[in-house]
Each structure stands twice: as C-alpha cells, then as structure tokens.
C-alpha positions as CSV (number, residue, x, y, z in Angstrom):
1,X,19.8,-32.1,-38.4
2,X,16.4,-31.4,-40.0
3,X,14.3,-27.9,-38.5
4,X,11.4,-26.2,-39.1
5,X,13.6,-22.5,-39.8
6,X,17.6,-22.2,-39.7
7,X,19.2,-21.7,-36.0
8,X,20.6,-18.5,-37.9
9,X,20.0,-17.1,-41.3
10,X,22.5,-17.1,-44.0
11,X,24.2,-14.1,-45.2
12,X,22.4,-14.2,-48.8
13,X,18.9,-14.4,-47.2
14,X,19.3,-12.0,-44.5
15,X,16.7,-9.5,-46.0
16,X,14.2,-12.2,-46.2
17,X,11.6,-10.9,-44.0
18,X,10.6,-13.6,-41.7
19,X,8.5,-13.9,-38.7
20,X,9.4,-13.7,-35.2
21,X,6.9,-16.4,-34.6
22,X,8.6,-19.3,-36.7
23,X,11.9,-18.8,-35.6
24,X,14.0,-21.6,-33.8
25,X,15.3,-19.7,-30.7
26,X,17.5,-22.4,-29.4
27,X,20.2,-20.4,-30.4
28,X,19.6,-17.7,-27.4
29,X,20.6,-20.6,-24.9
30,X,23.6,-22.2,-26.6
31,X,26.8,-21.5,-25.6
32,X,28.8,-22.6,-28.6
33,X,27.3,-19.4,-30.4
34,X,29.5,-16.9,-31.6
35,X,27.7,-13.9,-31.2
36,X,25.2,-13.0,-28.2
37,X,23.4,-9.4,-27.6
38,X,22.4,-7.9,-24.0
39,X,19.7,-6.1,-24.2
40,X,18.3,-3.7,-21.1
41,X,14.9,-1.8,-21.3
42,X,14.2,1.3,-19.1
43,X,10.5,2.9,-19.4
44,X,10.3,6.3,-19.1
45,X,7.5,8.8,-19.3
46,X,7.7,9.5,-23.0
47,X,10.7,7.2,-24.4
48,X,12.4,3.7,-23.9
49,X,15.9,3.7,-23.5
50,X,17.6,0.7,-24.7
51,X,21.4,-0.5,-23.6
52,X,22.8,-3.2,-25.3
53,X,26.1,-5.0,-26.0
54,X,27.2,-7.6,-28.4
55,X,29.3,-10.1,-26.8
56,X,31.5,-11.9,-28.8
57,X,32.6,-15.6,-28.3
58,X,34.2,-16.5,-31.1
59,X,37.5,-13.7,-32.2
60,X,37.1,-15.0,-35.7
61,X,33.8,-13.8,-35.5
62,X,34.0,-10.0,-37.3
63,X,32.5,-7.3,-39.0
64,X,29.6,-7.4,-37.2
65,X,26.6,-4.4,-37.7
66,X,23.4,-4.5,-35.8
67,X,19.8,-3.3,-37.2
68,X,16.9,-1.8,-34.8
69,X,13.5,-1.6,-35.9
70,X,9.6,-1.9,-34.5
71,X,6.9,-4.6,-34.9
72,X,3.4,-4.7,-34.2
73,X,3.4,-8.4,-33.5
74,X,4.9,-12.0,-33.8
75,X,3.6,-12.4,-37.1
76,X,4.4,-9.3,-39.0
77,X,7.0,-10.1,-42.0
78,X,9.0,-6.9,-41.2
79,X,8.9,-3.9,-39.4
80,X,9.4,-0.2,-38.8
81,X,13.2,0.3,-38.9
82,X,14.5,2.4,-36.4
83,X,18.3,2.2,-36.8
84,X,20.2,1.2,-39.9
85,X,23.1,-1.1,-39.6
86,X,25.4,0.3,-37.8
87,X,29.1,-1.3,-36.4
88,X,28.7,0.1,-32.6
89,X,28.7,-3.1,-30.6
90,X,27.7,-1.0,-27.3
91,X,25.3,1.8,-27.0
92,X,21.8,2.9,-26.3
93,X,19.1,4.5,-28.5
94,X,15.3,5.4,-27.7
95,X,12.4,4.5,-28.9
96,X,9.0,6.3,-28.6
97,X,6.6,5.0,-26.3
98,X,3.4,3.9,-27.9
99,X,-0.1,3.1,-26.4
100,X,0.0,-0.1,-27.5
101,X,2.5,-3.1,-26.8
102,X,5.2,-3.3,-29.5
103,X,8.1,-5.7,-30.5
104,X,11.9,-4.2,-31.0
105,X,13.9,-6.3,-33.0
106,X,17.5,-6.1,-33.6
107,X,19.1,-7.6,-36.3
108,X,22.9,-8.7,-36.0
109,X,24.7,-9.4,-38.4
110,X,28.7,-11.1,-39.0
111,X,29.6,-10.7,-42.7
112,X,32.6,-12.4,-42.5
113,X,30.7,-15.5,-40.8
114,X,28.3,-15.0,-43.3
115,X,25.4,-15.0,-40.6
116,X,22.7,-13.3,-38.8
117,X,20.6,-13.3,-36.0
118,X,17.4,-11.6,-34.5
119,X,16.6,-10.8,-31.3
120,X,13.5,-9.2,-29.7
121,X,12.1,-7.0,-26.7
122,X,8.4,-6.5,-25.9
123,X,7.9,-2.8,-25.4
124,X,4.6,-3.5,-22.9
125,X,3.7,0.9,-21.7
126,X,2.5,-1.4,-18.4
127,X,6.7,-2.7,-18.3
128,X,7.6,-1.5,-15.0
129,X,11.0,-1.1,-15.0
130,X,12.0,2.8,-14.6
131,X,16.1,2.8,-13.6
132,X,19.1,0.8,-13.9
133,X,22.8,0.0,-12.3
134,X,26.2,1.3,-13.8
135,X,29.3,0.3,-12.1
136,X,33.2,1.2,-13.8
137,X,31.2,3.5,-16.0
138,X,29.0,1.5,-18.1
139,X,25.8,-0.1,-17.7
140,X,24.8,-3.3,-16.0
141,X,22.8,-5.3,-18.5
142,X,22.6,-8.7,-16.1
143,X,20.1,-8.5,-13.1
144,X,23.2,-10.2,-10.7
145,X,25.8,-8.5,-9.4
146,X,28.9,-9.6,-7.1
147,X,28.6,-6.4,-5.0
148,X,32.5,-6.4,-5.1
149,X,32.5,-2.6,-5.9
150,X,30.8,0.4,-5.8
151,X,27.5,0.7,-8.1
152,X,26.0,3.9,-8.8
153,X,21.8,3.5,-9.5
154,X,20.6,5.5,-12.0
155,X,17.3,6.8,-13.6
156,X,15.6,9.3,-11.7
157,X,16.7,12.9,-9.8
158,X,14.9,12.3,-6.2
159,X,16.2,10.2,-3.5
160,X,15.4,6.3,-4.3
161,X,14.4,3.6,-1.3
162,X,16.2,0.4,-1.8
163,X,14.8,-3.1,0.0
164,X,16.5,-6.0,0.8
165,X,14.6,-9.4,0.5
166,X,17.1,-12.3,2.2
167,X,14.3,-15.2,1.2
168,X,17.0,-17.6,-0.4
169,X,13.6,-18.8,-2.1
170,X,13.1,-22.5,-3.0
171,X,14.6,-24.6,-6.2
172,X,12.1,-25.5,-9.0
173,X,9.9,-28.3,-8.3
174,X,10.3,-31.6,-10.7
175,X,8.4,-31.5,-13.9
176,X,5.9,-33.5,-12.8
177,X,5.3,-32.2,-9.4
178,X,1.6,-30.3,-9.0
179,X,3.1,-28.0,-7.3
180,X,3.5,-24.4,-9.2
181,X,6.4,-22.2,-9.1
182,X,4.8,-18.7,-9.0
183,X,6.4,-16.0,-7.2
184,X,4.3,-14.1,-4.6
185,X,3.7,-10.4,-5.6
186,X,4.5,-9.4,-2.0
187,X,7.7,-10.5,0.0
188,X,8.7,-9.9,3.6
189,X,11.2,-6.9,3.3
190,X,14.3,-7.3,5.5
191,X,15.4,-3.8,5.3
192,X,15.2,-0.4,3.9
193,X,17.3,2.3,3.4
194,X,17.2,5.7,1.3
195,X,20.0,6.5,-1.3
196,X,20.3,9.7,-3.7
197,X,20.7,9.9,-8.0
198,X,24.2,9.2,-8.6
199,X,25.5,8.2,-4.9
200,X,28.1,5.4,-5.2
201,X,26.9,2.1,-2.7
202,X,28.4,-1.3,-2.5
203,X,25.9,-4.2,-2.0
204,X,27.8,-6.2,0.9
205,X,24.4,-8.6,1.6
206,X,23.3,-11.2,-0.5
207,X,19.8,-11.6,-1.3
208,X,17.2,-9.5,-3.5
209,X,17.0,-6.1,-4.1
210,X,14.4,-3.9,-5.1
211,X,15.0,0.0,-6.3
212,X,12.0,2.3,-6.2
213,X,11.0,6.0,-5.8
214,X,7.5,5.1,-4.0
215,X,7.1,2.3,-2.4
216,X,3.7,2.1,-2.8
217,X,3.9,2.1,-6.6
218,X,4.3,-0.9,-8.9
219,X,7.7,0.5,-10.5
220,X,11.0,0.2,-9.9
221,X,13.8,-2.8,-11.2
222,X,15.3,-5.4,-8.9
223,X,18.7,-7.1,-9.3
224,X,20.1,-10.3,-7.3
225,X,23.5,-10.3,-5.4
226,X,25.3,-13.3,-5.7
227,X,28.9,-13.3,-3.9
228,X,29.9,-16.7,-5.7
229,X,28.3,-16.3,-9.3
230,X,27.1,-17.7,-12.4
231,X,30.3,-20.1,-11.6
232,X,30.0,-21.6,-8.7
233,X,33.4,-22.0,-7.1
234,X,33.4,-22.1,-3.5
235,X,32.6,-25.9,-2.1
236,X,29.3,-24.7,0.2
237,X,28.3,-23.3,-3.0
238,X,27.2,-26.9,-4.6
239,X,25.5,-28.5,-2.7
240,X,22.2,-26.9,-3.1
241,X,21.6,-27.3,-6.8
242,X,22.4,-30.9,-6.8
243,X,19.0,-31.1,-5.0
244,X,17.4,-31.9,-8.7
245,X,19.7,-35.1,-9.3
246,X,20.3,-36.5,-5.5
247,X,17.8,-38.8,-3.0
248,X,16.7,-36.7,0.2
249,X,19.4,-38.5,2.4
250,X,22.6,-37.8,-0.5
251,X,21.2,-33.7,-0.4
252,X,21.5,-34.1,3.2
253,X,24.3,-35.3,3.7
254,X,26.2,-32.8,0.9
255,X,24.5,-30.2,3.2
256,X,26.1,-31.1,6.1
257,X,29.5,-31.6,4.2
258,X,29.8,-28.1,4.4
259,X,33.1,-27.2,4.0
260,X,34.8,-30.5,3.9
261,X,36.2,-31.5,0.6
262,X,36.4,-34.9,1.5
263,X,33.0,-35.6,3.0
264,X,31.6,-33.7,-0.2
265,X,33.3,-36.4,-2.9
266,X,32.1,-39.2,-0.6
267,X,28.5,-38.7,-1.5
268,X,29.6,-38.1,-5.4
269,X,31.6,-41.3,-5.6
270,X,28.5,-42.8,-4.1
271,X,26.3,-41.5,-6.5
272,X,28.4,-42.6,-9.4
273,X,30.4,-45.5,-8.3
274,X,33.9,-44.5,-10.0
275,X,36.1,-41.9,-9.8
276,X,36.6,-40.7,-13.4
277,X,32.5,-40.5,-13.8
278,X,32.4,-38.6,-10.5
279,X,34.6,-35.7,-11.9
280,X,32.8,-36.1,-15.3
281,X,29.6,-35.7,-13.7
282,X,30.5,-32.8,-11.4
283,X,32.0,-31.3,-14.8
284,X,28.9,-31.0,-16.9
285,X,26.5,-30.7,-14.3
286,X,28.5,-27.2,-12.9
287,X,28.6,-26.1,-16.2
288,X,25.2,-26.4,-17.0
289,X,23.9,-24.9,-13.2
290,X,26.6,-21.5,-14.9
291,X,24.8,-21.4,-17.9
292,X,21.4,-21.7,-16.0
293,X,22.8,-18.9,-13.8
294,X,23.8,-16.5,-16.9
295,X,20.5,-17.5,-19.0
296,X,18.0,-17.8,-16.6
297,X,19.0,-15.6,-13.3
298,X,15.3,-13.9,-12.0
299,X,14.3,-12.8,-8.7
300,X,16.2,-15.9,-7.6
301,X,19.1,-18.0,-9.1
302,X,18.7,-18.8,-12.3
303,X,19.4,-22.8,-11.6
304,X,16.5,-22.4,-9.2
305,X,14.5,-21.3,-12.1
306,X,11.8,-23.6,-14.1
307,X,13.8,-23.1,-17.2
308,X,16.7,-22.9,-15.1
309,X,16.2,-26.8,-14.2
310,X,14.9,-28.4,-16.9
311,X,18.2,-26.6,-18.8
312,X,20.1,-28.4,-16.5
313,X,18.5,-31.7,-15.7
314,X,17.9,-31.8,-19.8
315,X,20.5,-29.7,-21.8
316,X,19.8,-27.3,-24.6
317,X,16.6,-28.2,-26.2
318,X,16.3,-28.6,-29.8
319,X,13.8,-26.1,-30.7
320,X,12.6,-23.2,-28.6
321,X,10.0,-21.2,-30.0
322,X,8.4,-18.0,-28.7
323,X,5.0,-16.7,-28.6
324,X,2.8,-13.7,-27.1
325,X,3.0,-15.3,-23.6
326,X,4.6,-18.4,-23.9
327,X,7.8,-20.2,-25.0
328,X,8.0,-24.2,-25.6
329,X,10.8,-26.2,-25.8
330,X,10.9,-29.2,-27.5
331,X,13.7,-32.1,-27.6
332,X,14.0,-34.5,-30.1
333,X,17.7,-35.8,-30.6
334,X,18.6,-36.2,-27.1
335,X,17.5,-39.9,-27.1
336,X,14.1,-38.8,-25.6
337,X,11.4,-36.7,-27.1
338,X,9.4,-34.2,-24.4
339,X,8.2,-31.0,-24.6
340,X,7.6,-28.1,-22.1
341,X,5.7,-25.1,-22.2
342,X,6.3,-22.7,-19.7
343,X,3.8,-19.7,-19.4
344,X,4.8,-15.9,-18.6
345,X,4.0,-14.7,-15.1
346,X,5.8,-11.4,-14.7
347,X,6.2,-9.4,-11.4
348,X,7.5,-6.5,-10.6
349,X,10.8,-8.1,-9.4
350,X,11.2,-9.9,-13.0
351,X,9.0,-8.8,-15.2
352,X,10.1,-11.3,-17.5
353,X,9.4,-14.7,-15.5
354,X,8.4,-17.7,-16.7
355,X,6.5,-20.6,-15.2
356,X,6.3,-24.0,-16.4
357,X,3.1,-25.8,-16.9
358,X,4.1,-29.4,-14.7
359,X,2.1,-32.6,-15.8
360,X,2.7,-36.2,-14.2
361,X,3.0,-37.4,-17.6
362,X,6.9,-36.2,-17.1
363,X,7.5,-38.8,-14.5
364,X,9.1,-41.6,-16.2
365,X,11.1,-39.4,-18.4
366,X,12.1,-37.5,-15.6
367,X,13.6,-40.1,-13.7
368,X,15.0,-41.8,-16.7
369,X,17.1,-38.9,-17.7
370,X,18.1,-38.2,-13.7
371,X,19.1,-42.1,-13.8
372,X,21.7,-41.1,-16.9
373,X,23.0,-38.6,-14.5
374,X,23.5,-40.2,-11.6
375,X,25.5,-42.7,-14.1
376,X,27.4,-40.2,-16.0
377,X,25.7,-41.2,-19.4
378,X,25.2,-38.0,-20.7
C-alpha cells in the first residue's frame, strides 16, 4: 500500500532526521501495533514533568530504548536532545519550561523489530494541567479511572477542591450535521468537597471530575470515572453508543431493553436480519466503541467523541497527519475516499480536545457506510 512517509521507520534510517509534519500518524490509533507510549504532562512553575510508559503488544517485540529531545516546531528536521537512548520503559524526566511553546519528541526504538517510532507533546507555558493521580504506586497516565480503589492526587502541598460534574454529555453529532460539538467552558458543578496532598479517596460516582487548588483559576486536570470501561461489558452499557448506527425508534427501543438480554438481540436481529451477522456486527462495532474509549476518552467518553465516532462508524483511517492545530484524516482503501479535519479546541477539562469541522457534503457517504453496518459488510 503506497504512502506519502512509512507508518514507522526502518531500523537503518532511524537517524534520518524527519519532520513531525510529514509523518503518517495512523499508527497512534491502530491496535495491531506492537509498541505504544503513554505520555502525561504536569506544568509546574519552573519545569515539566513528564510520566510515560511503553506498552508492549507484541512479546516478540524487544530491546526497545526510547530518545527525548525538544523542537521548536512541526517542521524542524531534528531537535535539541534531552535524553539519550535509554532501555527504561517507565519513568519521568523534566524539562525546562520555556516562554515559548515547544515540541517534545520521543523516539522509540525495537532493534530486534528493526523499527521505530516518534511521538510528540506540545509543551504550551499556557497548558494548564498542574497535578496528577497515582493509584498501587504508580502514575495514572489515562484520564478514566474505574474508581475501584483508592487513588491518591498528587502535585501540590495545600489542601485541593475536587468537583463533580454528573452531565452524561451528548454523543457526537453525524458528520454532516451543522451542529458543533464544542464543550462549554463552564458546567453546572454537582458537588464539592476539599481533600489534602497525599490523602487516599475512592471515586464511588461516575461522572467528571475536576482537581484544583483555586477554583477561580484556570488550572487544575480533570479525569472521567467510568465503572464499566473502555470495554463495555454490562448489557445497559450498549445501548447508548449504538445511537450512531440505529433509526430513532431501534435506539429507543434498546433503551428501554434495559436489562433484558432478550429484548436487547431482538432489535439487533432486526437490524441485521440473521443471526451470525448480528453477533458479527455486535463484534466489531464493541471493539471499535473500546478502542474509541482508550484513544479518544476526554471530558466525556471517548465513543462520544468527534474522533471517537468517526473511528467507529469508519475504522482506522489511512493517513492521519498532524499540524499546529489541527489533525486530518484521510481514507482511501476502505472502498470510500473522505476526509475529516477536526480542529483543536482545548479547555481546561481536556486541554487536548478536538472538534471536527461537519459539512453536508458527508451525507451520502455517511449513510452509505452506516447502511454496510447495519448489513454486516464491513
């Protein structure tokens, strides 16, 4: 399959310098990849701190080392290195803070795979996140938790105010609905309540939460609990994210399923009209609402998400490529060719959102690609 730059760069070129701006990131989102890397940025008043963890996929996959260094931009060739290569696969390092936004790359690379791959951070001075979760002794690097045990919150020595938001918030509109998607930069605060450094707390609500020193201040770092999550596994769980794929009356009536098992394959068999497509159907499209969940989770679910959706309703695009405050995605071997652009629109409860740019020119491909679901041809 022809690109524009390799998925991943081969072992004999990986001191090539390249720039961030060409690269095919489609490999961030796919699953079959052996190697990923968490990353979580803390700003504090003089230094970043930066956790991270490669996670592996593949055992066969082995030894790895990972390479830190600074850009200026998207289209410098290389950079300011930081780190050498170095095996740890977990750890934290810190990087100066610098008046002006900068770009913190990390290299990893699998000699016995004979591969590499970059990823990169924007270190924005304005980036308001200032603290962070650890639970069994490490650091959370996802923004969900199960609140199944006890966290402790971290960054910061005076007592920290913690709000609860229980707006379920609504699913992404269709691609080509006019509507937009934007988050609005104040919610309606269900509760409060005031926690010290290092005090251990178990989140038993689900919903939105918000950690902050001063409440009237635009820091702090917010995290989603999620009982049932990225997999979805309990039977009320599904119905909600087959809103993208259903008619009005199917959704409703999966709603009012509930908990009833039997009601709930009624309307699937209905949808697909066999038995063997139904469980195909409810296969892949589970699958792909988990990755959604993992890739994608914000201040809400991540299947609710704009990218969240159109990684669901269209699979893993072909080419995703990143720029200052934008990413595209383009497909192109999927029997359809579309692309999205969906623009950065950060918040203080993700600073990292994204928002697609809807068009009515999406209509028929929209519904041709929901009609292959509905028919299991996917």
């Amino acid at each position: 399959m022809k690109r524009f730059v390799l998925l991943f760069v081969f072992l004999g070129s990986v001191s090539y310098a390249q720039t961030l701006r060409d690269l095919n990131y489609s490999y961030l989102y796919d699953p079959s990849q052996p190697v990923t890397l968490d990353i979580r940025l803390v700003r504090k008043a003089d230094t970043w701190d930066v956790f991270y963890k490669v996670q592996l996929r593949d055992t066969l996959v082995s030894e790895l080392t990972i390479e830190w260094s600074t850009r200026t931009g998207l289209s410098d060739k290389d950079g300011v290195t930081i780190s050498t290569p170095s095996p740890n696969r977990e750890g934290n390092l810190r990087v100066p803070i610098s008046a002006s936004v900068q770009l913190l790359v990390a290299k990893v690379v699998s000699v016995s795979a004979k591969q590499a791959w970059l990823y990169y951070r924007v270190l924005d001075p304005k980036y308001p996140v200032n603290g962070w979760l650890t639970a069994d002794g490490g650091i959370v690097l996802v923004p969900y938790i199960k609140g199944d045990k006890p966290y402790r919150v971290q960054g910061g020595s005076t007592p920290l105010i913690v709000s609860h938001y229980r707006d379920t918030f609504p699913a992404a509109n269709p691609a080509f609905s006019e509507a937009l998607g934007k988050v609005a930069p104040i919610l309606k605060v269900d509760s409060t309540f005031v926690i010290q450094p290092d005090q251990d707390i178990s989140f038993v609500n689900q919903g939105l939460y918000l950690v902050q020193h001063d409440t009237t201040s635009s820091e702090g770092f917010a995290f989603r609990v999620q009982h049932d999550y990225p997999r979805l596994t309990k039977l009320e769980s599904l119905a909600d994210p087959f809103i993208y794929v259903c008619t009005r009356q199917e959704y409703d009536r999966l709603k009012q399923a509930k908990g009833d098992k039997k009601a709930f394959d009624k309307v699937i068999l209905s949808i697909t009209g066999d038995t063997e497509r139904a469980k195909q159907f409810m296969r892949t499209y589970f699958r792909r609402v988990e990755l959604a969940n993992q890739f994608f989770t914000s201040y809400k679910e991540g299947w609710k998400t704009d990218r969240g959706m159109i990684y669901i309703v269209f699979g893993l695009p072909d080419e995703v490529y990143k720029f200052a405050d934008r990413e595209t995605w383009n497909y192109k071997n999927s029997g359809f060719k579309v692309s999205f652009d969906f623009v950065k629109s950060p918040t203080l409860f993700d600073p990292d959102n994204y928002v697609m740019i809807r068009d009515k020119k999406f209509t028929q491909t929209w519904y041709e690609v929901i009609d292959l679901w509905r028919n299991a041809r996917f």
